[in-house]
Every structure is written in C-alpha cells, then in structure tokens.
C-alpha positions as CSV (number, residue, x, y, z in Angstrom):
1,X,-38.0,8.7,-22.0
2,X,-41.3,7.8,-22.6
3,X,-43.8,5.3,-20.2
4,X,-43.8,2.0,-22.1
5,X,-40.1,1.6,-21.4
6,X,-39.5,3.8,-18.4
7,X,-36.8,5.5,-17.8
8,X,-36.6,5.6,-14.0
9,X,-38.5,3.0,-11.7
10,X,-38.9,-0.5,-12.2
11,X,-38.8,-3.3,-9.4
12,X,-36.0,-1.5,-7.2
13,X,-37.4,0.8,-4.2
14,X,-33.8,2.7,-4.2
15,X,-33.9,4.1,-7.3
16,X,-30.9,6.9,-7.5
17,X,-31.0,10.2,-9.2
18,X,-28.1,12.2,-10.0
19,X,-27.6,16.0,-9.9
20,X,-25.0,18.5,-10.3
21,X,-24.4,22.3,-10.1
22,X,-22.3,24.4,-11.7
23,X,-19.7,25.9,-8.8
24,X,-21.2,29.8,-9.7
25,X,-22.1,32.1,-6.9
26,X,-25.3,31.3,-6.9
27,X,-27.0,27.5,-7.5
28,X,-27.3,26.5,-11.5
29,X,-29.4,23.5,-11.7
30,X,-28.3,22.9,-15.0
31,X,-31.7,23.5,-16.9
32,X,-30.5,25.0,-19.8
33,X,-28.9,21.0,-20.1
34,X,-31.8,19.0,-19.0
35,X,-32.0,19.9,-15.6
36,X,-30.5,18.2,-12.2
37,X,-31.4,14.8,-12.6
38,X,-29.7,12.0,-14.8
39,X,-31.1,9.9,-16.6
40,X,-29.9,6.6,-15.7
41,X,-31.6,4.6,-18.6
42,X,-33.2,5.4,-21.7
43,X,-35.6,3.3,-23.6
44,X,-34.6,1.2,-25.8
45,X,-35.6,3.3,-29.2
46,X,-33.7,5.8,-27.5
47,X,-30.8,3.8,-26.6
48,X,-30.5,3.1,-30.3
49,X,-30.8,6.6,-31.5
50,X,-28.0,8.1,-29.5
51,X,-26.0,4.9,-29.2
52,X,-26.0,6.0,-25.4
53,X,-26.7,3.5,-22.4
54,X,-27.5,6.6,-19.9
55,X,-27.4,10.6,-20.2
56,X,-23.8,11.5,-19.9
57,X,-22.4,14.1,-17.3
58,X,-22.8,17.5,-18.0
59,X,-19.4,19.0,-18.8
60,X,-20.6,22.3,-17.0
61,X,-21.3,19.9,-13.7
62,X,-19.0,20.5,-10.8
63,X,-20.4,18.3,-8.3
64,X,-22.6,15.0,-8.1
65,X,-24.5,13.0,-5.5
66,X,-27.2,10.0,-5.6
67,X,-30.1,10.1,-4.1
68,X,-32.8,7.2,-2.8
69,X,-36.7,7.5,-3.1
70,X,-37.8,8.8,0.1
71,X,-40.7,7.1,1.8
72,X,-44.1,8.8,1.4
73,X,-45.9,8.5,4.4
74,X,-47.2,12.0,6.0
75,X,-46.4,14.0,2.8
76,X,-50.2,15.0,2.4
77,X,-50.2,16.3,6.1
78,X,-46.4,18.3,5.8
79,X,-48.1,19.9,2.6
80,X,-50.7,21.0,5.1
81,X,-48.4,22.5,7.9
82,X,-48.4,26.5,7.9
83,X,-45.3,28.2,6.6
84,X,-45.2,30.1,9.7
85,X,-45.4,27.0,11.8
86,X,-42.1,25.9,10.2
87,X,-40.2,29.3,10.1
88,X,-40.6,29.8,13.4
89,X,-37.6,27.3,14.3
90,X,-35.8,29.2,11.7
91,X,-32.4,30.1,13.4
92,X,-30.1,31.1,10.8
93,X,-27.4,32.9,13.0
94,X,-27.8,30.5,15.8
95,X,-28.7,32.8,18.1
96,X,-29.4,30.7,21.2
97,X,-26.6,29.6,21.1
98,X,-27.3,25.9,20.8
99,X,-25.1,25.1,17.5
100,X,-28.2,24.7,15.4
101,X,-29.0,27.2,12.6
102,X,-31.6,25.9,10.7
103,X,-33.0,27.7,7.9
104,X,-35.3,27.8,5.2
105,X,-35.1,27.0,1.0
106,X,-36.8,29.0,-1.0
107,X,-37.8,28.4,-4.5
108,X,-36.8,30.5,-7.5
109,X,-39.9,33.0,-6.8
110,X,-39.6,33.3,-3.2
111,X,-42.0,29.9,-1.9
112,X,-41.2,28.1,1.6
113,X,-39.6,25.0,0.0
114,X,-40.9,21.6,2.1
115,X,-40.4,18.9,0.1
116,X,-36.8,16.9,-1.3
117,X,-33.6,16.2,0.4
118,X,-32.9,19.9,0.0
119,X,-36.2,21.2,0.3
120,X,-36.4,22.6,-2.8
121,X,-40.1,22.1,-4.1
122,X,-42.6,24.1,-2.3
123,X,-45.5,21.8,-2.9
124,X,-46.6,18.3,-2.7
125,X,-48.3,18.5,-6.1
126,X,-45.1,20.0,-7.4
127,X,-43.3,17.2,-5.8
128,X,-45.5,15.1,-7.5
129,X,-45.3,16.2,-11.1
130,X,-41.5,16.5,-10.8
131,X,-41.7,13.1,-10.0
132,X,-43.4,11.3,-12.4
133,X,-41.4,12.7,-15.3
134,X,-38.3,12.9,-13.8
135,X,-37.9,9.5,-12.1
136,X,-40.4,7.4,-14.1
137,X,-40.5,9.7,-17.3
138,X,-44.2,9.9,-17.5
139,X,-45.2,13.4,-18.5
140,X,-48.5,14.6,-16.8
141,X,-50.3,17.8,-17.4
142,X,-48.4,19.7,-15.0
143,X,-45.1,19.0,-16.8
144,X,-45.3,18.1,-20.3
145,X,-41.6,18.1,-21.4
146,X,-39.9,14.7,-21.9
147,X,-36.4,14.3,-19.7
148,X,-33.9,13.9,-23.0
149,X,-30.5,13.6,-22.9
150,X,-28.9,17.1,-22.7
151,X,-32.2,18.9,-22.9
152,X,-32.3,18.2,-26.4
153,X,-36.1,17.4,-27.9
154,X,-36.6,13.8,-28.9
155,X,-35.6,13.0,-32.3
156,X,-39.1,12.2,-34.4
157,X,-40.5,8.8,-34.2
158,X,-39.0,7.8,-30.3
159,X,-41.8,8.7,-28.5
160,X,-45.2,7.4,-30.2
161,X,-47.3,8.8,-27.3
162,X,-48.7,12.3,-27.3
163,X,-48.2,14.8,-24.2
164,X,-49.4,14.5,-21.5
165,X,-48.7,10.6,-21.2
166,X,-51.7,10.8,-18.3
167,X,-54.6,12.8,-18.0
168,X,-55.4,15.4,-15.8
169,X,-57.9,12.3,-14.0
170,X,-55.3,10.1,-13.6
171,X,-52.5,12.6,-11.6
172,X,-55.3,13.5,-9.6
173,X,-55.6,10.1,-9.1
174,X,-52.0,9.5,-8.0
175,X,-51.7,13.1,-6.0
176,X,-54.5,12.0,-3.5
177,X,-53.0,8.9,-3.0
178,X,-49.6,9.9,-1.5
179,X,-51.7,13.2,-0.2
180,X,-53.3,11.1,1.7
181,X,-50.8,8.3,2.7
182,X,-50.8,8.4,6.7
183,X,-47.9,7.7,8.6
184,X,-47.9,4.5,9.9
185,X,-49.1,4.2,14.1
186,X,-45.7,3.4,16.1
187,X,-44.9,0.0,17.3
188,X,-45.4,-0.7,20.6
189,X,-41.8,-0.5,22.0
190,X,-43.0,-0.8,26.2
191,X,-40.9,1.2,28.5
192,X,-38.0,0.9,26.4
193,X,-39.0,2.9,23.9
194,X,-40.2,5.6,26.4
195,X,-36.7,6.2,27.9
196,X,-35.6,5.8,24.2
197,X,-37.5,9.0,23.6
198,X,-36.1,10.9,26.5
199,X,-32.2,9.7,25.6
200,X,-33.4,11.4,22.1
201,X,-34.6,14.3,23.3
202,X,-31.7,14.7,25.6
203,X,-28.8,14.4,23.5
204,X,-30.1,16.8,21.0
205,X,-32.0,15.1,18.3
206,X,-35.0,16.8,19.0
207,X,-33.2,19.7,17.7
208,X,-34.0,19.3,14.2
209,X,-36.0,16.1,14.2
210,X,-38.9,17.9,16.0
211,X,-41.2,15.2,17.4
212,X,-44.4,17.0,16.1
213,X,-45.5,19.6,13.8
214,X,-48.9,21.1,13.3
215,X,-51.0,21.8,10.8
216,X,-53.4,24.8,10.1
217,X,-56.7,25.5,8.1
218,X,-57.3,23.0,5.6
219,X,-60.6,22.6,3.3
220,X,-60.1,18.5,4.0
221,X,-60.9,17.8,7.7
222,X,-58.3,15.0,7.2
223,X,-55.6,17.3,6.7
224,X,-57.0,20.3,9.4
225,X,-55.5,21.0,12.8
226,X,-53.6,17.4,12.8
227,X,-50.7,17.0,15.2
228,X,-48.3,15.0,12.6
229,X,-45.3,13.1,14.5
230,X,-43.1,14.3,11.7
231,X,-39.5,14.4,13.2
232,X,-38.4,16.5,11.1
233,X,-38.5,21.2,11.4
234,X,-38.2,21.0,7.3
235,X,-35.3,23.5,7.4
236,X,-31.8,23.0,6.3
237,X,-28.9,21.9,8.3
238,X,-25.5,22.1,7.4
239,X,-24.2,18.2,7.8
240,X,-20.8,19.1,7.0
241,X,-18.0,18.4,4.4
242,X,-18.4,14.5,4.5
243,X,-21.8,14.1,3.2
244,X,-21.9,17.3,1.1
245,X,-22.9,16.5,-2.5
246,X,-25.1,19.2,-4.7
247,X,-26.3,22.5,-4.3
248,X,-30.5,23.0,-5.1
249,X,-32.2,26.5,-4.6
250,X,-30.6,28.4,-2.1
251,X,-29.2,25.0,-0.6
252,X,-25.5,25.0,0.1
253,X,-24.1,21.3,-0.9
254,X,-24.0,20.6,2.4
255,X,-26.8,21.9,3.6
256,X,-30.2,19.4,3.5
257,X,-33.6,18.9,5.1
258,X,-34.3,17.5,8.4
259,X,-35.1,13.8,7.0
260,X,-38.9,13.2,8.7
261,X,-38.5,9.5,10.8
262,X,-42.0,8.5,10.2
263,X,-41.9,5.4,9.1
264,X,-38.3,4.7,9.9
265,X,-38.9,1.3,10.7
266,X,-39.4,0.3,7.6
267,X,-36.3,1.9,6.2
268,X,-33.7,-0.4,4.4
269,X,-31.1,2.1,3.8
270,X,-30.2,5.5,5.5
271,X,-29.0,9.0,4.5
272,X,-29.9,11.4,1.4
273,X,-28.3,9.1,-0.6
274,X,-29.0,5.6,1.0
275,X,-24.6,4.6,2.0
276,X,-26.1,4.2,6.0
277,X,-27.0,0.5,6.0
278,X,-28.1,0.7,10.0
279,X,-29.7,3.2,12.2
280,X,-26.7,3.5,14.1
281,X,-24.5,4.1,11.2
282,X,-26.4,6.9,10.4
283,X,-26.3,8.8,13.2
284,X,-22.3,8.2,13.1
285,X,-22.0,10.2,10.0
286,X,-24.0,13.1,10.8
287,X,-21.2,16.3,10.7
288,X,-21.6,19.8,10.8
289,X,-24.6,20.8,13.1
290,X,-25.4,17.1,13.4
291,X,-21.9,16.2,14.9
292,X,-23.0,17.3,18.8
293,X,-25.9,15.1,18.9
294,X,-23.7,12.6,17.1
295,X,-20.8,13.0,19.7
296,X,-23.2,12.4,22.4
297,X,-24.7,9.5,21.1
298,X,-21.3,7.4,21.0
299,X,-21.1,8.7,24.6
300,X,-24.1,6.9,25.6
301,X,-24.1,3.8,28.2
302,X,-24.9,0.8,26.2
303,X,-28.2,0.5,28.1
304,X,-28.6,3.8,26.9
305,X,-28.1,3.1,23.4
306,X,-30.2,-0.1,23.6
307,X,-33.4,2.0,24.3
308,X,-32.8,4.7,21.8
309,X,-32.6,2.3,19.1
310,X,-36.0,0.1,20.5
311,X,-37.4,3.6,20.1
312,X,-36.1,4.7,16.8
313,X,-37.3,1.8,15.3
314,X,-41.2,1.7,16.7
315,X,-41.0,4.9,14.7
C-alpha cells in the first residue's frame, strides 16, 4: 500500500473494511491470503502493476461484511479495565435465566480480547498497530509487513519507503493520543434524560450496555481506579441471523461486542457496519439476545420513547 498514496483513510470518517472466513470448524481469518481485511484501494504504482482497482475476493472466503471506524473516545481507559472486572458478567450458558449469555473472545494464544467489533485484539497498542497498516497502510514497528493483494510481497520498485514507514517515536506518539482520548462529559439532558436512563435500564439495555466499568492498578494515575461510563460488558452477544456477517477469533458470525455508547451523540451512522442511519433504527434491528430489549422498546409509550432517546443522545 504504502503512506504517500494511502491505501485506506482519506477525508471519509466511515471508512469500510471487509473481512471473510473460510466456513471450517473453527475461524480462518484468511492470513495465509493477506489476512481479513480488503483492501479497498491501492496506490496508484500499485494499481498499474496489477491492473487491479482493489484486492479481489478471496476464492476461499465464505462470508463478508463492512465495517465503519469506531469512535475512539475511552479506548485508553477500557485498555485499563481488569480482565477479571469484565469476565465476571461472563454468562455463557445463561444461567440466570435472563436471555443474556455474554461471553468472552479470546485471541489465538489465550488473551481476553477487548477491542474490535468482535473483540478480537486484546490490546489497545495491538489495536493500534493493526490499524495503521491495515486501514491506512502505514507500517509501524510493531507490524512491518505491507497489506498486498493476496498476501503476495510487493513487486520491486512500488514501494520506495523502507520498513517501518514510522518510527518507534512517532506510534508512540499516535498510541498516547487515542490512549488517552477521554470520553466526552454528557450533555445536559434535565429530567428527561434522567427518566431516559431508568426506561434504559428497565427494558433491558443495561444488560449488555453496562453503564460503568472500572478500572484497576495502573502506572498512569490517569488511567487508575477510574469509573469509565463505558456502556458496554466487552463480551459477545449473539445479535442474530440478520446482522450476522464474519466470524473473528472464537467469534461466531453473529456474535459481536457490546458497542460502548460513549460518545453516541456524535455518531452519524449506527451498527458494526454503519446501515442504522438513526438511534432508533438501531435498536430496531437488534436480534438474537438483543431482540427482548428490542421488543420492549417498540412497546414503549411515546413519552416513554421521547426520554430514552433525549438520554441516548447526551451520551
């Protein structure tokens, strides 16, 4: 891909990355042809070197789905929050009854995934590295291996730059940024949004979007025993057949990560993969363990609703 021309970026916040697996017993993330994500453009030396527009679909993918560039706000202080802390909403078999079974992703050597749709990077720096190659094709010195077209390595000559394409200084750089992005104070949203918050709680939301989550020890006092309003448990969820799209780590395709709501307000679009336009719309299509809370949101008075929605978006 290379950085003068990027690959993945540029001016449009909903940039999309595609992703397949391989319909096998267990997840293939298609590495041994270039890994999950697609590139959607090469540069232009590229472009004229393989006569290709964009990376074509893996023959060995069964399934696809897009995805939009989450918001960053709180990432630095989810990083931070204990793996027990997060486990222990683990209910896997649903014991209680409630028709939630959220549980954890794990990477391929056994670490509490937090971080992706599907929660399928452990770490914030991981998230980090992944990110700058794979969506803006900027190798860094945690990942020095170009995104190509099938895996392949680049032809002589296409990329003039040596690896890393950013010193060790400069990712640091970047990683304490978004470490250290906070999330944005609520909007003041009056007695409205306060009987918002109970309608949410009370049909069920709270369920997965878990209001607050805490984190433990940390060498930065910035980052130690902070009460982060996260909505979000970080597990996975089964959303149902509707929204189902990839598998990632031990992730069913229909199986994703309690999105976190900080910041909501500022949202455009909605979902993993951004097809919500509204709030509202969102909520509509949640299926699977989503579809009680969803049920007894389109029971709700219109007064009802009215709050909910002045509280979801001071959020």
């Amino acid at each position: 891909s290379g950085n003068n021309d990027p690959a993945e970026g540029g001016e449009d916040v909903e940039v999309h990355a595609t992703a397949f697996h391989a319909g096998t017993a267990q997840c293939d993330d298609l590495a041994a042809v270039g890994g999950p994500v697609i590139q959607k453009q090469l540069t232009p030396a590229y472009a004229a070197y393989t006569h290709l527009t964009s990376e074509p679909i893996p023959a060995a993918a069964t399934d696809s789905g897009h995805r939009t560039t989450p918001d960053l706000f709180g990432f630095g202080l989810l990083d931070a929050v204990p793996d027990a802390e997060i486990l222990a909403r683990a209910d896997p078999f649903d014991r209680n009854g409630d028709g939630i079974s959220g549980r954890p992703n794990r990477t391929a050597d056994g670490r509490l995934g937090r971080f992706g749709r599907k929660a399928q990077v452990a770490t914030l720096r991981e998230f980090n590295t992944d990110a700058f190659v794979m969506e803006m094709g900027v190798t860094n010195p945690g990942n020095q291996t170009e995104q190509t077209i099938a895996g392949e390595p680049l032809p002589a000559g296409i990329d003039p730059l040596p690896e890393p394409e950013i010193t060790a200084a400069q990712f640091d750089a970047a990683d304490a940024f978004v470490r250290f992005l906070a999330p944005p104070p609520r909007a003041p949203a009056g007695l409205a949004g306060l009987l918002g918050e109970a309608v949410f709680r009370r049909i069920g939301c709270a369920s997965c979007h878990v209001p607050v989550l805490f984190t433990g020890y940390n060498r930065n006092p910035a980052l130690r025993l902070q009460a982060v309003p996260a909505f979000t448990d970080l597990l996975l969820h089964d959303m149902g057949p509707d929204l189902a799209d990839i598998c990632l780590g031990q992730a069913l395709p229909s199986e994703f990560r309690t999105e976190p709501l900080m910041g909501l307000r500022f949202a455009t679009a909605f979902l993993h993969d951004g097809r919500a336009t509204t709030i509202r719309q969102a909520i509509e299509l949640h299926g699977g363990e989503g579809l009680g809370a969803r049920n007894r949101f389109l029971r709700l008075s219109d007064f009802e609703r009215a709050v909910l929605m002045r509280f979801l978006r001071s959020l």
